[in-house]
C-alpha positions as CSV (number, residue, x, y, z in Angstrom):
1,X,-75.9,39.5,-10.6
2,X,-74.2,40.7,-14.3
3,X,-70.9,41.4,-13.9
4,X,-70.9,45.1,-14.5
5,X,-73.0,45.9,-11.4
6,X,-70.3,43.9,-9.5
7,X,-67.6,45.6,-10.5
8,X,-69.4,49.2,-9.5
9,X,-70.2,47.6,-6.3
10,X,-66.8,46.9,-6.1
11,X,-65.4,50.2,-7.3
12,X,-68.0,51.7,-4.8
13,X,-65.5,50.6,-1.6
14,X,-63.3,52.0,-3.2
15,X,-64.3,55.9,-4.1
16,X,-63.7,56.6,-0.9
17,X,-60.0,56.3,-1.6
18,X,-60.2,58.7,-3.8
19,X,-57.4,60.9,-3.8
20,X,-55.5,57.9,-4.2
21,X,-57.3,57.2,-7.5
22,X,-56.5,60.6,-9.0
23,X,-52.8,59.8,-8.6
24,X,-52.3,57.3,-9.8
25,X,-54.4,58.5,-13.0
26,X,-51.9,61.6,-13.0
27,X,-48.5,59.4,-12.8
28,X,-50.2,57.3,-15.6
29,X,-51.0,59.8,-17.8
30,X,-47.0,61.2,-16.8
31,X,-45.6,57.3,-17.3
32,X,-47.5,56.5,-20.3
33,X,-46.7,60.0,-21.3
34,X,-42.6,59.8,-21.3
35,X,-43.0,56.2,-22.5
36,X,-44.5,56.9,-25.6
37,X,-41.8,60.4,-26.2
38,X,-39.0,58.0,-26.4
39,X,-40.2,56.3,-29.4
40,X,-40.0,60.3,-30.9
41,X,-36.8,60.0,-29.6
42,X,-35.2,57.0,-31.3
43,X,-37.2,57.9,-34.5
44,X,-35.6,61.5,-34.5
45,X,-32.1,59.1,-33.5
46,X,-32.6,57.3,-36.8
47,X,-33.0,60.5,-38.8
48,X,-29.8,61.7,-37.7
49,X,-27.8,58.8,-39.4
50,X,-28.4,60.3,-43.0
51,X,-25.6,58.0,-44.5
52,X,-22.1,56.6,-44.3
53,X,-20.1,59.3,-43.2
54,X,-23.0,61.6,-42.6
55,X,-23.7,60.8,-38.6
56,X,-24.9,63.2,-36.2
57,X,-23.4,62.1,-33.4
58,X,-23.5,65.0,-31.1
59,X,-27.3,65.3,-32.0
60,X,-27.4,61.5,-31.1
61,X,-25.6,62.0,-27.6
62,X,-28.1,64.3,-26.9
63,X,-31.2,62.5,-27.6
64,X,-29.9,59.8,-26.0
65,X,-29.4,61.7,-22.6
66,X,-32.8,62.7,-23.0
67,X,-34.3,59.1,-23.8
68,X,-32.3,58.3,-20.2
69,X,-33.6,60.6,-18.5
70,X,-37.1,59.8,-19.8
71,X,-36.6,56.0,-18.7
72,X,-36.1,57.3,-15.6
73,X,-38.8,59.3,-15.0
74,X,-41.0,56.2,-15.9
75,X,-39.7,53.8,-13.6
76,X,-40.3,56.5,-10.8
77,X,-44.0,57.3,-11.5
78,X,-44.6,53.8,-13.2
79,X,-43.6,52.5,-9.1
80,X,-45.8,55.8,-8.0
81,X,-49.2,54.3,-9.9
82,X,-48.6,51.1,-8.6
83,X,-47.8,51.9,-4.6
84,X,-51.3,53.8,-5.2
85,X,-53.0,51.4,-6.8
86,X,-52.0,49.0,-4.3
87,X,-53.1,51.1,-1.6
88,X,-56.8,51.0,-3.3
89,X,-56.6,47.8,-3.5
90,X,-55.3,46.5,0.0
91,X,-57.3,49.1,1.8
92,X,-60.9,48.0,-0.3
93,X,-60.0,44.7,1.0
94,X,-59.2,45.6,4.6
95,X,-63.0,47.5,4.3
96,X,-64.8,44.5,2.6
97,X,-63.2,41.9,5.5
98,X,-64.3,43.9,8.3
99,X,-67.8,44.3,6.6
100,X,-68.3,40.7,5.9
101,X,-67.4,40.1,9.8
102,X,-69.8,42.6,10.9
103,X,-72.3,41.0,8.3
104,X,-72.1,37.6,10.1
105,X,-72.7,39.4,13.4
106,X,-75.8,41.1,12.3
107,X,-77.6,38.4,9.7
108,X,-80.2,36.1,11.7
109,X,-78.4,32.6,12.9
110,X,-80.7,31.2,10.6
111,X,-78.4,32.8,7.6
112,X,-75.2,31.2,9.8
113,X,-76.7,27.8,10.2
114,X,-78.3,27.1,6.9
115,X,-74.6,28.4,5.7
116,X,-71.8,25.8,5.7
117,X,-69.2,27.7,8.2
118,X,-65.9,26.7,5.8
119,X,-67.8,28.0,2.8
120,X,-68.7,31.1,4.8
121,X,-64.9,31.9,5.6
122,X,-63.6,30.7,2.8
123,X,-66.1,34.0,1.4
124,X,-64.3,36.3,4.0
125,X,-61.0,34.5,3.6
126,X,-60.2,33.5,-0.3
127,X,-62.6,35.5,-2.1
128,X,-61.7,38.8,-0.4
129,X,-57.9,38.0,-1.7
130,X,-59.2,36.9,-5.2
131,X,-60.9,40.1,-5.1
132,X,-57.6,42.3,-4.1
133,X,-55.8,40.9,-6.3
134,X,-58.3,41.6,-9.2
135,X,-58.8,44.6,-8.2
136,X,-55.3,45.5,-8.9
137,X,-55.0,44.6,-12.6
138,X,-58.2,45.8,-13.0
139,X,-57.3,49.7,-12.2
140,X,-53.8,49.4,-13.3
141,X,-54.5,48.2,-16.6
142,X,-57.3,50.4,-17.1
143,X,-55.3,53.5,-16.3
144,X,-52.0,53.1,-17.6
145,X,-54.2,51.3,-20.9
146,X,-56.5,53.2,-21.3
147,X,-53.9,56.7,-21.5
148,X,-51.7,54.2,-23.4
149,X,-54.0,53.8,-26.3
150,X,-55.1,57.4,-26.2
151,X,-51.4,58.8,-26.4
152,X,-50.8,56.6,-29.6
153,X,-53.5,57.0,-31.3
154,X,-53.0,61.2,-30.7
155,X,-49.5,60.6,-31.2
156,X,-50.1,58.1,-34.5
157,X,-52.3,60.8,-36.0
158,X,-49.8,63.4,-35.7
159,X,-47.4,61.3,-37.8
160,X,-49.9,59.8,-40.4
161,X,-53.4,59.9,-40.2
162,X,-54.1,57.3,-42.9
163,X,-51.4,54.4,-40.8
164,X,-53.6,55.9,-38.0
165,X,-57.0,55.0,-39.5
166,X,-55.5,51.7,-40.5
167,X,-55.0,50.8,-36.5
168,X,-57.9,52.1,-35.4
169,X,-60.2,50.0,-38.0
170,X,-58.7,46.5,-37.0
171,X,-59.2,47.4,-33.5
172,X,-62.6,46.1,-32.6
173,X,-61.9,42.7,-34.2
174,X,-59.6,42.4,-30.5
175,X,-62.5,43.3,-28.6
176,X,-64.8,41.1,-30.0
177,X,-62.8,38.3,-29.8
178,X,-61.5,39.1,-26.0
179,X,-65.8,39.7,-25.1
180,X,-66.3,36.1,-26.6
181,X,-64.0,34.1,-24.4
182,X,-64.9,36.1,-21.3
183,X,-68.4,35.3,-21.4
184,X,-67.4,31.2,-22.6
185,X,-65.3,31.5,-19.2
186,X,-67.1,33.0,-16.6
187,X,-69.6,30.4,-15.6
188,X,-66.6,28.1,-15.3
189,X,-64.9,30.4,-12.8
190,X,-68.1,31.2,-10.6
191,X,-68.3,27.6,-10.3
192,X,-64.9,27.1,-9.5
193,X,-65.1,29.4,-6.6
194,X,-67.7,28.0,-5.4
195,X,-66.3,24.6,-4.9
196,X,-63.2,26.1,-3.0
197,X,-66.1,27.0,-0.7
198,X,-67.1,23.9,-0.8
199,X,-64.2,22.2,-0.3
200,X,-63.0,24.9,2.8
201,X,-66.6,23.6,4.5
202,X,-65.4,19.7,4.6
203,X,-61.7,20.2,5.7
204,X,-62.7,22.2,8.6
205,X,-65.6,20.0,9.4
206,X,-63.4,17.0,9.2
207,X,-60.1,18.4,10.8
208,X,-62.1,19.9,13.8
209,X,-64.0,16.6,14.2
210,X,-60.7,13.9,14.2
211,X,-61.8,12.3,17.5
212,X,-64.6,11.4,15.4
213,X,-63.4,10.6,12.0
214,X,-61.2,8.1,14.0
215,X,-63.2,5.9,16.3
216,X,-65.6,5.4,13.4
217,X,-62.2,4.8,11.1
218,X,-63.7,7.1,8.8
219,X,-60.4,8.0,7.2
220,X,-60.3,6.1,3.7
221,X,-64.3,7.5,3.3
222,X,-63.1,11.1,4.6
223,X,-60.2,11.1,2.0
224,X,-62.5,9.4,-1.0
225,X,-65.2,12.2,-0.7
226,X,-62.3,14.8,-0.3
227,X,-61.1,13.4,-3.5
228,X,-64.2,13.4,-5.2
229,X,-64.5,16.9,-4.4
230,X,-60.9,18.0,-5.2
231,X,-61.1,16.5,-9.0
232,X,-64.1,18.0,-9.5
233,X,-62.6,21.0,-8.4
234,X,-60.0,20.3,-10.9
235,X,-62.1,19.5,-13.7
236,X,-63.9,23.1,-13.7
237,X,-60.8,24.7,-13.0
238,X,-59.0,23.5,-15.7
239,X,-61.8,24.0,-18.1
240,X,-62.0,27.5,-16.3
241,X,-57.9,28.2,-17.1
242,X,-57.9,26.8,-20.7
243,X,-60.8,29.1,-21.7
244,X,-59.3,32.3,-20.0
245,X,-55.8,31.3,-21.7
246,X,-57.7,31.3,-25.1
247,X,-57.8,35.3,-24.5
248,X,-54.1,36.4,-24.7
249,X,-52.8,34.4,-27.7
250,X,-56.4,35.0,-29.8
251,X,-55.8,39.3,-29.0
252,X,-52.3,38.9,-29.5
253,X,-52.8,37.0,-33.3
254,X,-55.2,40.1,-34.2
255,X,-52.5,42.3,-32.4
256,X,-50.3,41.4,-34.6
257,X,-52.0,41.7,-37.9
258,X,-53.0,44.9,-36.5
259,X,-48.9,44.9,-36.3
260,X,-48.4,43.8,-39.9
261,X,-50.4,46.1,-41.5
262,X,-49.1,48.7,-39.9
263,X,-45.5,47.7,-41.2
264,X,-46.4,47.1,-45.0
265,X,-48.7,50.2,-45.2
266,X,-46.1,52.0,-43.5
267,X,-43.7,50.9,-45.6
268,X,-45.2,51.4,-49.1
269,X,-45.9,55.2,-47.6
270,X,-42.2,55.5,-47.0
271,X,-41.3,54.4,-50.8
272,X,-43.3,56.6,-51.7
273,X,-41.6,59.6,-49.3
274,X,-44.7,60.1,-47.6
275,X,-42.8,59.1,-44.2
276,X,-39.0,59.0,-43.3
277,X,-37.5,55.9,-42.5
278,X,-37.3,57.3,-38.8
279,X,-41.1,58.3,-38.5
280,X,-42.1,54.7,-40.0
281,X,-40.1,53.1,-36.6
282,X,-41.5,55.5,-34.3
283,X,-45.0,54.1,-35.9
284,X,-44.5,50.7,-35.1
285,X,-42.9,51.4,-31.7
286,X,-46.9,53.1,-31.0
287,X,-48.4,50.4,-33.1
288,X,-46.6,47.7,-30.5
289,X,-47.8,50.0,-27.7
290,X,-50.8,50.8,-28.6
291,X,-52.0,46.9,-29.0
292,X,-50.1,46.4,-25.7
293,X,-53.0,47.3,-23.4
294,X,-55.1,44.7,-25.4
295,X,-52.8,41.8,-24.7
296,X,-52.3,42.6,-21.0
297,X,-55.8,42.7,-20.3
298,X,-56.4,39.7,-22.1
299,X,-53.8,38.3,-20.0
300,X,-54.7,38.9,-16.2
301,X,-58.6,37.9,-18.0
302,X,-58.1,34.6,-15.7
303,X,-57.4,36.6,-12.7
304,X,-59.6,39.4,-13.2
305,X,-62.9,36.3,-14.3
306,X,-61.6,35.3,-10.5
307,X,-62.3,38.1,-9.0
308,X,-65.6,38.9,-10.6
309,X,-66.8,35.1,-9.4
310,X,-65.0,35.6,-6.0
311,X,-66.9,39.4,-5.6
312,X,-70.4,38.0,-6.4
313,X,-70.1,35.5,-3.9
314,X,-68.3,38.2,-1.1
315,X,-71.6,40.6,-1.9
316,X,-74.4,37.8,-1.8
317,X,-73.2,37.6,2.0
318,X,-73.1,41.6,2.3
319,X,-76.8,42.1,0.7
320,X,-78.4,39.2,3.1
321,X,-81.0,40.6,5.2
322,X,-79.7,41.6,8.5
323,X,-81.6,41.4,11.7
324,X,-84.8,43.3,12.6
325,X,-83.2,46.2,13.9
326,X,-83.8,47.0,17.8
327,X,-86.8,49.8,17.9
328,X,-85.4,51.1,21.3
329,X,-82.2,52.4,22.6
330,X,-79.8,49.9,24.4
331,X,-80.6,51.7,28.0
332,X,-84.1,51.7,27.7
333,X,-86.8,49.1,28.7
334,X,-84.6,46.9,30.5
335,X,-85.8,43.4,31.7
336,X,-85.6,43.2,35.8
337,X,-88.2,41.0,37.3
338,X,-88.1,38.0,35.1
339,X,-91.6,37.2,34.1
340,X,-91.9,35.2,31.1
341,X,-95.0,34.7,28.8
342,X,-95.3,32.8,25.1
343,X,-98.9,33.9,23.9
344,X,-99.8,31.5,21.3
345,X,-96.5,31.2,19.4
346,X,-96.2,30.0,16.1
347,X,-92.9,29.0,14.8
348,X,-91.1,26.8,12.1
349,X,-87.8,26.5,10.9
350,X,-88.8,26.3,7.0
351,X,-92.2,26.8,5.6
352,X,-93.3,23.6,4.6
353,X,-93.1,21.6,8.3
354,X,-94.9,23.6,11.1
355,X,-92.9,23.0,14.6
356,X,-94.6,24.9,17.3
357,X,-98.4,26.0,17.0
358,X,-100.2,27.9,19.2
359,X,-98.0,27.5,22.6
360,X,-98.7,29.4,25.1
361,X,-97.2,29.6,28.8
362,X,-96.9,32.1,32.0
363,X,-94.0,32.1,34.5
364,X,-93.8,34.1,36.8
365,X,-90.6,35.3,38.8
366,X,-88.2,33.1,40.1
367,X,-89.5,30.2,39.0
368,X,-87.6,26.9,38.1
369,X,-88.9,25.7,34.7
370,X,-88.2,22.4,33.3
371,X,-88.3,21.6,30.3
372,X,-88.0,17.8,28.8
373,X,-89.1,15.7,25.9
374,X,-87.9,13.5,22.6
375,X,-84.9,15.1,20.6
376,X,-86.9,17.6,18.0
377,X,-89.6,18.2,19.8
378,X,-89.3,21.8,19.8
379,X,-87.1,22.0,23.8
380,X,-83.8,24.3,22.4
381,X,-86.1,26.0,20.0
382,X,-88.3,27.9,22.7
383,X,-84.6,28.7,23.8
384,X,-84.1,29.3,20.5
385,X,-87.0,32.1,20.1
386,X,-86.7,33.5,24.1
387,X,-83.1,35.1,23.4
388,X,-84.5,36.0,19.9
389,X,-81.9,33.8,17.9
390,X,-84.8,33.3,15.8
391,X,-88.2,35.5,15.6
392,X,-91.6,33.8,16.3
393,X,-93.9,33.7,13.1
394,X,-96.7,34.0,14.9
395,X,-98.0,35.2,18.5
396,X,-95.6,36.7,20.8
397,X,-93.1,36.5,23.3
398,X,-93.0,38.8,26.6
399,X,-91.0,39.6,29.0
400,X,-91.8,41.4,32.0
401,X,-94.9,42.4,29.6
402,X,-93.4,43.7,26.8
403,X,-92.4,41.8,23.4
404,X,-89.5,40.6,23.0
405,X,-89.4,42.2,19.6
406,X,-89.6,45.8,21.3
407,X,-86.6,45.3,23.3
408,X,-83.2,46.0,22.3
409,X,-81.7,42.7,22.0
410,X,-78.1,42.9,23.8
411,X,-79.9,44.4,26.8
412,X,-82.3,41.4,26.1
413,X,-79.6,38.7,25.8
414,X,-77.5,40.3,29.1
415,X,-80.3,39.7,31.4
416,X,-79.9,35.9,30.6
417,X,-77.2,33.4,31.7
418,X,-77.0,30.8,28.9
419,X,-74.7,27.1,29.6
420,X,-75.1,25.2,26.4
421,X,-74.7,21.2,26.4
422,X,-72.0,22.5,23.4
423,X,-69.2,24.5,25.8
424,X,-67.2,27.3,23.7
425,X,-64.0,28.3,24.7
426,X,-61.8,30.7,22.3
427,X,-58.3,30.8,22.2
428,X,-56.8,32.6,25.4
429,X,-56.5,32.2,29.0
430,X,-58.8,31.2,31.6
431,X,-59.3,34.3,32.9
432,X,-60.3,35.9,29.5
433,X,-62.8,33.1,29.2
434,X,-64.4,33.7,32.3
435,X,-64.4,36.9,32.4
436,X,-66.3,36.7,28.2
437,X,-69.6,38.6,29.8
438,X,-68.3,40.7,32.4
439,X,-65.2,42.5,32.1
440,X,-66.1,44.6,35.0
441,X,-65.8,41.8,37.4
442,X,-63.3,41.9,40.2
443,X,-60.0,39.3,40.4
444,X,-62.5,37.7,43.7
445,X,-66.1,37.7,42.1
446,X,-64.0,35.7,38.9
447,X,-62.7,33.3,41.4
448,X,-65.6,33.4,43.4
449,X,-67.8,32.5,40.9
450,X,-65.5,29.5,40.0
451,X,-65.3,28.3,43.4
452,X,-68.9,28.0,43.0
453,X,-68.9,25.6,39.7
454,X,-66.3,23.9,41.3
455,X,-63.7,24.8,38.6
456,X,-61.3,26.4,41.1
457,X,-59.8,23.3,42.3
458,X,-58.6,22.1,38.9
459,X,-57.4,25.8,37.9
460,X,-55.4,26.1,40.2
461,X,-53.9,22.5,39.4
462,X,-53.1,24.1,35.6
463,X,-49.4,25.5,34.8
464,X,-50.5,29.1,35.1
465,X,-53.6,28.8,37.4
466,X,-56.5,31.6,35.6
467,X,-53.6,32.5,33.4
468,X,-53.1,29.7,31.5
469,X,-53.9,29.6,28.0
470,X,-56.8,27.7,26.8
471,X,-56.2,26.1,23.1
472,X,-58.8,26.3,20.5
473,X,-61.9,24.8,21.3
474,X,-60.3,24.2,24.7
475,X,-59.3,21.3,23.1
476,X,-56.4,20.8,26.3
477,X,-59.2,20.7,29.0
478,X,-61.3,17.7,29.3
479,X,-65.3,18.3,27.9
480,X,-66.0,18.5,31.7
481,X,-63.4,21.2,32.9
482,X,-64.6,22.9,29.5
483,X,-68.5,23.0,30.8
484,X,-67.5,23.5,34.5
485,X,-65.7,26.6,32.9
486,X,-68.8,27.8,30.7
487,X,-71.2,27.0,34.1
488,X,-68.8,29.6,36.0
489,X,-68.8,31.9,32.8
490,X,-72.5,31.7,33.0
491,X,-72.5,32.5,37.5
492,X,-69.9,35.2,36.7
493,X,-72.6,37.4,34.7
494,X,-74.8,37.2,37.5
495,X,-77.9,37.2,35.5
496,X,-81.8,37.8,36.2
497,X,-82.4,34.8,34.2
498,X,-81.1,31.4,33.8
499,X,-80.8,29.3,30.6
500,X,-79.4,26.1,31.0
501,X,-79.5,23.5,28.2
502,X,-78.4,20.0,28.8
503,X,-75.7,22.0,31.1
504,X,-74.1,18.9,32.6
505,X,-74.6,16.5,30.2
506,X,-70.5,15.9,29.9
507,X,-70.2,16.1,33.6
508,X,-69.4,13.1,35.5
509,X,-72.1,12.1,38.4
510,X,-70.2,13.0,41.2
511,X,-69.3,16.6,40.3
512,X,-72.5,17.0,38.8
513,X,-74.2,16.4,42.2
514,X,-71.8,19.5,43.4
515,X,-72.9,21.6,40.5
516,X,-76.7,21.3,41.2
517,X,-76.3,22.3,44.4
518,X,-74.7,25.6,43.0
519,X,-77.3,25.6,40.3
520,X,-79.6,25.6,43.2
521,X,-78.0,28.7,44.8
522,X,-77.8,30.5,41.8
523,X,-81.3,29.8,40.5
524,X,-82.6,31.3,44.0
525,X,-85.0,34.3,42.9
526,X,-84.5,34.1,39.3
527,X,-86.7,32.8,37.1
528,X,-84.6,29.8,35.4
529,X,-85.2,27.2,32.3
530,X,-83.5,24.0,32.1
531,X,-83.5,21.9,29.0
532,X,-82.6,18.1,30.8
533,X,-82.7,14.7,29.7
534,X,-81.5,13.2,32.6
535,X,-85.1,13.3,34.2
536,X,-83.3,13.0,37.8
537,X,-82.2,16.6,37.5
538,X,-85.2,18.4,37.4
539,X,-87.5,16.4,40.4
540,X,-86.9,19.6,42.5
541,X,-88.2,21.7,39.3
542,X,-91.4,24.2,40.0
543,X,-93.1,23.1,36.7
544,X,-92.0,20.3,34.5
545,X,-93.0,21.4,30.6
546,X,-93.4,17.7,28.7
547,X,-92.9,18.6,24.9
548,X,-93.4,16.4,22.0
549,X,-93.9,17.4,18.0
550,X,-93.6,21.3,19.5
551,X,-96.4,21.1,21.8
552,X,-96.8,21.0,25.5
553,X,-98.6,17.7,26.2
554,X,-98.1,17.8,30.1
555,X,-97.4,20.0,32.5
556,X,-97.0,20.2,36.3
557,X,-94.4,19.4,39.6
558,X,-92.8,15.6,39.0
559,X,-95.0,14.2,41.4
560,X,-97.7,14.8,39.5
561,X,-96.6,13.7,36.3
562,X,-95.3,10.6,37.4
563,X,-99.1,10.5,39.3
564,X,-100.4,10.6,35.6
565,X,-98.5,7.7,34.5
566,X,-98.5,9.7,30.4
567,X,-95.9,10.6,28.7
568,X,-93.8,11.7,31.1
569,X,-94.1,8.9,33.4
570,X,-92.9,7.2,30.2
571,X,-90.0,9.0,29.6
572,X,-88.6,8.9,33.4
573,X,-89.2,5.4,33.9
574,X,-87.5,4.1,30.1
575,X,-84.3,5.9,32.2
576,X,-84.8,4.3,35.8
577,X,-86.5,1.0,34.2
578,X,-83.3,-1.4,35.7
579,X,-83.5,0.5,39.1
């Protein structure tokens, strides 16, 4: 991605501020405008000393009302520009967040999961800011610069076209040198951003996983790979800084031969009474501000080499693929009844190891499916590929006849009630949690429906009852009050279908016994899939699915199996071998 297409893109959020964009041009050009009269001023000052005794002074009072007034006028529309260039830029950024948040709704999970998640915020988080900030230089310095060079040089000419000439000849020696350094320095910045990404992914992974990182006293390892990323990180930034801070002083050394020559052309001219002494300072005064623009470009380069390396990674996220969109309406072909097909699937996480091939199953309404087997053979996948999280590559999917694919996918996804062996609580209280798939549900179907996962009892034990306020990650309920919660999140919904994977896998026996039973009540009349590796949960199961490598190797009621004495008589008695 070159850099000019990422700033249009860039400058494309931003047109539609428009209006905002032609003011501040029009208080530049008035800023820039008044700033370069009162060099006119002063020279016209100068010329009204002729010699000792020979002093102008009400002239002088005069002119310098006028330069007062003229200061004045640019600190006004100088803090005009910038409120409106600050609005560009804080509003562009506002626009590009709530893009990139939508974005991460509408890419496929596999985007999200092939995608460390700090490196992903730090995207939405960091590089948005680098890019605001850029973004401001970036239009202030090309406004008020480029009317800036343009008023000098018109003023300039009108003094002395020859000094005029000599400035606009040395010019391009700037540029070249300014060009030079950017390019040395822009690889250095991409890849600096790119390790804050990096480095955002491991704190969060290692500060939201501390339970972990200290039963396995992983903290000297945690902190020596942190390490290892941080110098690295200040390695390239370093290198990054030094070559943008080679910009400023290498414009500013040409800047000020431009400078130089200026004064001793200038000066020979005036011997020679081509120029009054008053003219040749108002000439230097443009010379000075006419190679102004130069140096502060070449001085926010750092920032503004930020920005572009912070915006190429913000739109790589923006131009992902989204998801298929839905081909129907979201009130339109509804799933009721619950029947559930895979005709000959196909499906694999990456392209060079195959996963599923040629499944194929029929269940019919309100049947309790079961479905068991090694880790990575393929179980939370067929999960995976029923709520369309991830689209079969071959074959299809139906439901109540029709594909998957041609059904709108909320409408999809609402006819399902999903308990992960992973419970997710957000920050808020109970209620809210509970209440995450229905908000039309009454105060006595929410406790109702917790009554029935036998969370009630222990709410009503908390400071607030269902409004107490559940920390991140639920991280101040116990992992079984967390899935107990998700289980009555799940009943609340009151779905045509159930998905439960590993549901009570952090549940202790006891209260797991209760939970089948409302499981059981639930379940009745809806057509229900259980992903279970405690093998005593699913005996009662309508058909047992036995997976391994991503096919079905057995099938049938856990009488049968066990009858078989194959695989899944295997499986059941490695669990029950001691009993």
């Amino acid at each position: 991605m070159k850099k000019t297409s990422v700033v249009k893109k860039v400058l494309t959020y931003s047109k539609t501020y428009l209006p905002y964009f032609i003011f501040a041009l029009i208080f530049a050009i008035i800023s820039v405008s008044l700033t370069l009269y009162i060099p006119v001023l002063v020279g016209q000052a100068i010329d009204n000393i002729i010699a000792q005794g020979e002093v102008h002074f009400e002239n002088i009072f005069q002119i310098l009302m006028y330069i007062l007034v003229a200061i004045a006028g640019v600190v006004i529309f100088q803090w005009a520009m910038n409120f409106c260039t600050n609005s560009i830029s804080y509003k562009t950024v506002r626009d590009l967040r709530r893009d990139i948040f939508k974005k991460f709704n509408t890419t496929p999970l596999a985007y999200i999961d092939s995608h460390p998640h700090g490196d992903l915020i730090s995207r939405m988080v960091n590089d948005v800011d680098a890019i605001g900030d850029g973004l401001i230089q970036m239009i202030t310095q090309l406004f008020s610069g480029v009317v800036t060079i343009a008023g000098t040089i018109i003023f300039m000419i009108s003094i002395d076209l020859k000094i005029a000439l000599v400035v606009v000849f040395v010019t391009p020696l700037s540029l070249f040198v300014a060009a030079f350094i950017g390019k040395l320095s822009s690889k250095r910045f991409r890849k600096q951003q790119e390790l804050q990404g990096t480095i955002s992914g491991y704190v969060e992974e290692l500060i939201g996983n501390q339970q972990i990182v200290k039963s396995f006293s992983y903290e000297d390892r945690s902190f020596k790979n942190f390490k290892k990323y941080n110098d690295e990180l200040y390695t390239v930034g370093l290198k990054a800084q030094i070559a943008g801070a080679l910009a400023n002083p290498s414009t500013r050394f040409v800047n000020a031969l431009v400078y130089a020559s200026v004064g001793i052309f200038g000066a020979i001219t005036a011997v020679s009474g081509g120029i009054t002494v008053g003219g040749l300072s108002c000439f230097l005064t443009y010379a000075n501000q006419y190679t102004k623009p130069f140096n502060e470009v070449t001085g926010v380069l750092t920032q503004l080499q930020t920005a572009i390396a912070a915006a190429k990674r913000v739109f790589e996220v923006l131009e992902e693929e989204s998801e298929t969109p839905d081909k129907v309406p979201s009130d339109t072909l509804s799933p009721q009844k619950g029947t559930v097909e895979f005709k000959n699937v196909f499906f694999s996480y990456t392209k060079e190891k195959s996963l599923i091939e040629n499944f194929s199953l029929k269940v019919e309404k309100g049947q309790h499916i079961a479905i068991v087997g090694p880790t990575g053979c393929g179980k939370t996948t067929m999960i995976n590929l029923l709520m369309r999280f991830y689209d079969v590559t071959g074959g299809e999917i139906l439901v109540d006849g029709v594909n998957v694919k041609d059904l709108n996918r909320n409408e999809l996804r609402s006819k399902f009630g999903m308990v992960l062996q992973d419970s997710w609580l957000f920050n808020g209280t109970i209620r809210e949690n509970l209440m995450y798939g229905n908000e039309n549900a009454t105060e006595e179907q929410m406790i109702n429906s917790a009554k029935q996962a036998y969370a009630h009892s222990f709410i009503r034990r908390m400071p607030k009852g269902y409004d107490t306020v559940i920390s991140e990650d639920g991280s101040n309920l116990s992992q079984g009050q967390r899935q107990l919660l998700c289980i009555a999140r799940a009943m609340l919904s009151n779905p045509s279908m159930l998905i439960l994977d590993e549901a009570t896998s952090s549940i202790d026996i006891l209260t797991e016994q209760r939970v089948q039973k409302a499981f059981a009540k639930i379940m009745e009349g809806r057509t229900s899939f259980v992903v279970a590796h405690r093998l005593s949960t699913i005996k009662e199961s309508d058909l047992i699915l036995v997976m391994n490598d991503g096919n079905i190797v057995e099938q049938g009621n856990h009488e049968t199996l066990l009858a078989k004495n194959g695989f899944y008589a295997n499986l059941y008695n490695s669990q029950f071998a001691k009993q």
